[in-house]
C-alpha positions, 0 to 999 in steps of 0.5 A: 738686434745688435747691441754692441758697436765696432769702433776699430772697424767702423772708419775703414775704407771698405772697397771691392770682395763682391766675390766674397759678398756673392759667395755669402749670399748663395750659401744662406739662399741655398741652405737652411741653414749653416756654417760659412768659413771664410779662410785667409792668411793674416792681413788677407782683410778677412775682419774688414769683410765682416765688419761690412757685412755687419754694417750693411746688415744691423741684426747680424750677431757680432762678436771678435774672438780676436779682442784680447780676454774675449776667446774663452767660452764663458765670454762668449756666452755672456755676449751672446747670449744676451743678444738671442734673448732680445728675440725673446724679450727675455732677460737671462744670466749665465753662470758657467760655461756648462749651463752656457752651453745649454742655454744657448742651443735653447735660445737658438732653437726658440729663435729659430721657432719665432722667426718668420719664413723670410728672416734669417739668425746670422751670428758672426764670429771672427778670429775663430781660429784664436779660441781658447780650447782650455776654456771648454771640455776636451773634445767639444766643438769650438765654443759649444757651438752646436753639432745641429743647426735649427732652421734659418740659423747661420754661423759665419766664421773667418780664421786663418789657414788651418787642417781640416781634420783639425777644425775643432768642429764636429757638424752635421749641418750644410758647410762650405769654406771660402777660401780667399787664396782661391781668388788671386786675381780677384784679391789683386784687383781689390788691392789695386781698387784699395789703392786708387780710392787711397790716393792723395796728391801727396802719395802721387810723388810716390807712386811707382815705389808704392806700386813696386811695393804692392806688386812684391806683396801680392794682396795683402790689405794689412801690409797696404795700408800700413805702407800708403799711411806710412807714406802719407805721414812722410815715415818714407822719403821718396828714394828709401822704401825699405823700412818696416812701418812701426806699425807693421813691425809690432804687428809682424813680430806678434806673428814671429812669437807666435810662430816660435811657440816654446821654441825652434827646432833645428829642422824648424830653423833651417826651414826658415832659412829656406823660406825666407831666402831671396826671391824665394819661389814657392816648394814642395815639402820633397824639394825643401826636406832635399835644400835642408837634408832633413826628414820629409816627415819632420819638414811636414810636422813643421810646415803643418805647425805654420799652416796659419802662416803659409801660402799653399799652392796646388798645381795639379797633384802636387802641393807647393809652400810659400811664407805668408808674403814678400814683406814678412818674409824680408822682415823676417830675414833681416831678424834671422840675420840679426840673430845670427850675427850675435 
């Protein structure tokens, strides 16, 4: 069914998440239908396992809430819902966001009446986390999608880490969430797999600093890739590893803004302090609100402001915080550092 192609995804070298492909197909055997989440900080390959889904499956509905212009809900509309019309063989417009809303609950549900027992809808929507909530009426789900889903209708998503209680969604339909920090060994090896199928002869004098630098950065498959093109194209010689890609420093600094918003608060800078420290091991919000001397509260209204932009791991009942990964935060250190000597 799909119409549109995927040219800024279409020559990546997918390799491995079988864990994450498995996980995809028990869910739309399981269910009737439904909403999969798949979550994972940024660089995490979350885009790169959609796409491969999409090629492996050609009638999946596809649109990238990323691309600039294209998170707002009339725009989403207009992509979609043209594409539910070719089940029906039917052309329709939408005019507004609210006639948008109702047309497309419309079309899935009739959809949903002319599939046959073994075919499924599946509509991917990527970048969901980037959607324009201004764009829509206060308190409805991200994009209108629907609260109920007809039968042998799916949505996958993939966004970063986020709260629960403010997923933007309200759904009475089977749900689950594939959390890829869930799966570290799992990402590491498909890191590793990455690298093997990236090897050249020219990246073979460089390979133990390659490794150093893949080990420091845990499973990151944007910082990987951005590190063995760097190599490739000789941006490193053989001693000197520790510059930042001209790549990877945009993408890092469109992550920075973001995290800045409309400005730090003093709590917010001294946390970043702590966060960006060395070897910094991962902390509970008790151990880092006692570093700083700040309000346990105020570290928590801070840290859940970063959500998208932390590791959080759980050890029993306690829950512990490490920023994003090793090369964002040594970047990110050497900006604070900058920034302070001014």
């Amino acid at each position: 069914m799909n119409t549109f192609s995927f040219p800024e995804l279409s020559n990546q070298n997918f390799v491995g998440r079988d864990f994450v492909f498995t996980a995809i197909n028990n869910f739309l055997h399981r269910y009737p239908k439904g909403y999969l989440t798949i979550v994972g900080v940024p660089g995490s390959g979350k885009s790169a396992i959609l796409a491969q889904l999409v090629r492996q499956n050609p009638d999946i509905i596809y649109y990238n809430a990323q691309i600039p212009g294209k998170n707002r809900v009339e725009e989403f509309f207009k992509d979609v819902c043209p594409q539910l019309s070719l089940w029906l063989r039917r052309e329709i417009e939408v005019v507004n966001a609210n006639e948008g809303s109702w047309l497309f609950s419309n079309l899935l549900q009739q959809v949903s009446e002319r599939l046959s027992p073994e075919n499924q809808l599946i509509i991917i929507i990527d970048g969901l986390d980037r959607v324009d909530i201004n764009s829509q009426g206060v308190g409805t789900n991200l994009f209108y999608l629907p609260r109920y889903l007809p039968n042998q209708v799916y949505f996958i998503f993939a966004r970063r880490p986020y709260q629960r209680s403010h997923s933007g969604l309200l759904i009475e339909a089977p749900s689950q969430v594939l959390d890829l920090s869930d799966f570290p060994e799992e990402n590491r090896e498909d890191v590793r797999e990455f690298l093997r199928t990236k090897r050249t002869t020219e990246t073979q004098s460089y390979q133990k600093n390659i490794i150093e630098l893949i080990k420091k950065n845990e499973d990151n498959f944007m910082y990987v890739q951005q590190i063995l093109t760097a190599f490739t194209e000789g941006f490193y010689d053989e001693h000197d590893v520790n510059e930042v890609p001209p790549d990877l420093q945009v993408y890092y600094q469109e992550l920075w803004d973001k995290m800045q918003g409309n400005g730090l608060s003093n709590v917010a800078v001294n946390l970043l302090v702590v966060l960006t420290a060395g070897e910094m091991q991962p902390l509970s919000i008790l151990d880092i609100s006692k570093v700083i001397n700040e309000d346990v509260f105020d570290v928590m209204e801070v840290l859940e402001g970063w959500l998208e932009f932390l590791q959080v791991i759980s050890t029993g009942k306690e829950v512990k915080y490490q920023l994003y990964h090793y090369g964002f935060r040594k970047w990110l250190r050497d900006c604070l550092q900058r920034f302070s000597a001014k």
